[in-house]
C-alpha positions in Angstrom: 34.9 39.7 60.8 32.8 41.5 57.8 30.8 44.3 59.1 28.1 46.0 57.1 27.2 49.6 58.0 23.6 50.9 56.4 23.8 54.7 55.9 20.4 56.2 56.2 18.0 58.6 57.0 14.4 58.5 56.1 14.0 62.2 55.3 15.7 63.8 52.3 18.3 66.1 51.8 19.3 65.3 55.3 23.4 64.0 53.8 23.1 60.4 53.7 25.2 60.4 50.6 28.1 63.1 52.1 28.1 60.4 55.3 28.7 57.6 53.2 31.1 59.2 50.5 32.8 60.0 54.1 33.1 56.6 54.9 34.1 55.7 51.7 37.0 57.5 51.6 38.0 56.9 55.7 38.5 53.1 54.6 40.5 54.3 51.9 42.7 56.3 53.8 42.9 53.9 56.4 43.4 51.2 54.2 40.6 49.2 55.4 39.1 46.2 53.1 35.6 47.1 51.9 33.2 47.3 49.3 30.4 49.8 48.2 26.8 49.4 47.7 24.7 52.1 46.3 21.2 51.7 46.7 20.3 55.2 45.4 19.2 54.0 41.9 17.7 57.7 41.4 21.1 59.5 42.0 24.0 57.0 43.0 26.8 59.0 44.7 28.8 56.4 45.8 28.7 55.1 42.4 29.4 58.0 40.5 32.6 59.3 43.2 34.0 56.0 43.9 33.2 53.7 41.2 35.9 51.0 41.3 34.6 50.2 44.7 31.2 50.2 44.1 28.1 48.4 42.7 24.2 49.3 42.6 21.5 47.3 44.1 17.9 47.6 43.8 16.8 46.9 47.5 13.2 46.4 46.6 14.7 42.9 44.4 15.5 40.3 46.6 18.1 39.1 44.6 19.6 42.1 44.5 19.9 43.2 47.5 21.0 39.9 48.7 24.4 41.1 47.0 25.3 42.7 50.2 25.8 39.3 52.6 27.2 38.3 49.2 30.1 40.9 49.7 30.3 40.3 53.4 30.9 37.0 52.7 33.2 36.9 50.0 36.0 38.2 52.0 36.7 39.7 55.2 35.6 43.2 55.0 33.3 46.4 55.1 30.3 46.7 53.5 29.2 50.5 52.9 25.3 51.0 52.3 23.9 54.6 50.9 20.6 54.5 51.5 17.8 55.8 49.3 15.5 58.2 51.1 11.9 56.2 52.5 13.2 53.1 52.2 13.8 51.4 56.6 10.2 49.8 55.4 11.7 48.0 52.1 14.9 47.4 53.7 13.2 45.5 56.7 10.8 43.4 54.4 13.9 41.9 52.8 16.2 42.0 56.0 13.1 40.2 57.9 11.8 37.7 55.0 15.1 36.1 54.6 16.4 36.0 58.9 19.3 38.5 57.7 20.2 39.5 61.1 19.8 35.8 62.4 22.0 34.2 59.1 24.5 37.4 59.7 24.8 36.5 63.3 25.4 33.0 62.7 28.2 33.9 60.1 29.3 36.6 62.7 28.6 39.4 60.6 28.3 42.5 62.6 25.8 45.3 60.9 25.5 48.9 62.1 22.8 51.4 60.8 24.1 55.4 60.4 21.2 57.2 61.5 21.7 61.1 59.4 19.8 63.7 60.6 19.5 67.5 60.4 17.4 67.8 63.8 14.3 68.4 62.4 10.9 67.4 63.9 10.4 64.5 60.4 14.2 63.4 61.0 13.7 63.0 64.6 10.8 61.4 64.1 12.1 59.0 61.7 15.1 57.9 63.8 12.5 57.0 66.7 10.8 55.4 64.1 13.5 53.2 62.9 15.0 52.5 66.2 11.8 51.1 67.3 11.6 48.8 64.6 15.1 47.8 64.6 15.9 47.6 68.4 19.0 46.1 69.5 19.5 44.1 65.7 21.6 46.7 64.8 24.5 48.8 65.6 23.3 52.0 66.0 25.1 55.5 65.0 23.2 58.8 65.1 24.9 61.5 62.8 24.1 64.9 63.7 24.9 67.1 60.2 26.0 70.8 61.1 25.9 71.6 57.6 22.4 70.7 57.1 21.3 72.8 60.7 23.2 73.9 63.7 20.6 73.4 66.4 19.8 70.3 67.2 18.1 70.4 70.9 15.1 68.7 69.4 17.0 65.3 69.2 18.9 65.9 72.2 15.7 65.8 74.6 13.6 63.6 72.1 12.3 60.1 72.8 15.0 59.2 69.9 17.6 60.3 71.4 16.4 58.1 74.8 16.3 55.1 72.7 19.4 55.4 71.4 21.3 55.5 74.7 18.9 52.4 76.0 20.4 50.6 72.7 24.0 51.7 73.7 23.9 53.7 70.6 26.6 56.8 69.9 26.1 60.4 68.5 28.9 61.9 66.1 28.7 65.4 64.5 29.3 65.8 61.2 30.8 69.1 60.8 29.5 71.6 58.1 31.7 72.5 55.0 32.2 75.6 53.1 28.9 75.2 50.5 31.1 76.7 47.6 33.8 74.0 47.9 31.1 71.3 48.6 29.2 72.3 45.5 32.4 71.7 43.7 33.4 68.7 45.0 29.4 67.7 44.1 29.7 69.0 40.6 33.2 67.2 39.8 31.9 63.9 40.8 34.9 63.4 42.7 35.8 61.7 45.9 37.1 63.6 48.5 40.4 62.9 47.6 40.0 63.4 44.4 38.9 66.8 44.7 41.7 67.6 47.4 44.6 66.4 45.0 43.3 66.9 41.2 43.6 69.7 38.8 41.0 69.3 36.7 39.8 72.5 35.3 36.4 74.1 36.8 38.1 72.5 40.2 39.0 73.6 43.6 40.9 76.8 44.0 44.0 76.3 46.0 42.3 77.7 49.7 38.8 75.8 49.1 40.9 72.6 48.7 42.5 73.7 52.1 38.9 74.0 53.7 38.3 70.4 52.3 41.1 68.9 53.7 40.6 70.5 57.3 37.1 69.4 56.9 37.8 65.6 56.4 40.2 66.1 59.3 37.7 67.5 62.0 35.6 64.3 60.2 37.8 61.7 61.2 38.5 63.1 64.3 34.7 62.2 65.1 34.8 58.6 63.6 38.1 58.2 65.5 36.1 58.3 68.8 34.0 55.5 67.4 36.7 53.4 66.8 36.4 49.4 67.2 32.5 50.4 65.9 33.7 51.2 62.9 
């Protein structure tokens, strides 16, 4: 069974990208069939970090997004989303013009949506947004992003938050990463693994590629406890 996860987040800067490059590279690792969709025309991570598994799509294009039950369907798989900021509106106009949740649940298709947030009153407040649009349709993951705050009571006792457990949805905390090494890893343009293993020259010094490592680790750990949703 194919299953497409959306990676979004409706405010900026909140770490879509970082959540999907992370996913990216967990199927990798795990040697899990999938492909990549970038819908970030503007700055296109996962193209950029993992190119031979990825492809842009213009989500506003019909035809173009449409590519994504194209790669669901093509082989049994994951399909991996990034998100562009301000864009649950455009994605439901295509999801809802062409029955994309009924036609995926007829092909048995599962599709989850990775809610990234840094706690904030607009991020909260975009998750309840999305969730009440979406309802049960998805799949839905909250991911709480310690590198972007490390407070984040105002989504626990939110209205999102109570939505989320009504839609039998699950919290995971990403944990926050040295900025220097991220910055490099960033500027490199590498994966993750890429940037734990290569010696290219401006790259990571021997103990930041240490933190990186530990850091995908602690990572994992959390999407382990999502397994069989993943």
């Amino acid at each position: 069974m194919s299953h497409i996860h959306f990676v979004g987040g409706e405010k900026g800067g909140v770490g879509k990208s970082v959540v999907a490059r992370l996913l990216a590279q967990w199927f990798i690792d795990r040697a899990l069939p999938f492909a990549a969709v970038d819908g970030d025309l503007s700055h296109g991570a996962l193209v950029r970090m993992y190119a031979d598994y990825s492809q842009s799509v213009d989500l506003s294009d019909p035809e173009s997004a449409d590519q994504i039950v194209d790669r669901a369907l093509g082989a049994d798989r994951r399909v991996l989303i990034d998100m562009p900021a301000q864009s649950v509106r455009t994605l439901w106009r295509w999801l809802s013009e062409a029955n994309v949740f009924g036609f995926a649940n007829e092909a048995g298709i599962r599709m989850s949506f990775w809610h990234v947030t840094d706690g904030g009153f607009a991020s909260v407040g975009e998750i309840e947004r999305a969730l009440t649009l979406f309802g049960d349709r998805f799949e839905h993951r909250v991911v709480r992003n310690f590198g972007r705050s490390k407070n984040f009571t105002q989504f626990d006792e939110s209205e999102a938050k109570r939505k989320l457990d009504q839609l039998g949805g699950k919290v995971i905390d990403l944990p926050e990463l040295d900025a220097q090494a991220m910055f490099k890893v960033d500027r490199l343009g590498s994966s993750f693994w890429g940037a734990i293993n290569g010696n290219a020259e401006g790259g990571l010094k021997p103990l930041e590629r240490q933190r990186v490592r530990l850091w995908l680790e602690r990572c994992y750990a959390q999407l382990e406890t999502l397994q069989g949703a993943i």
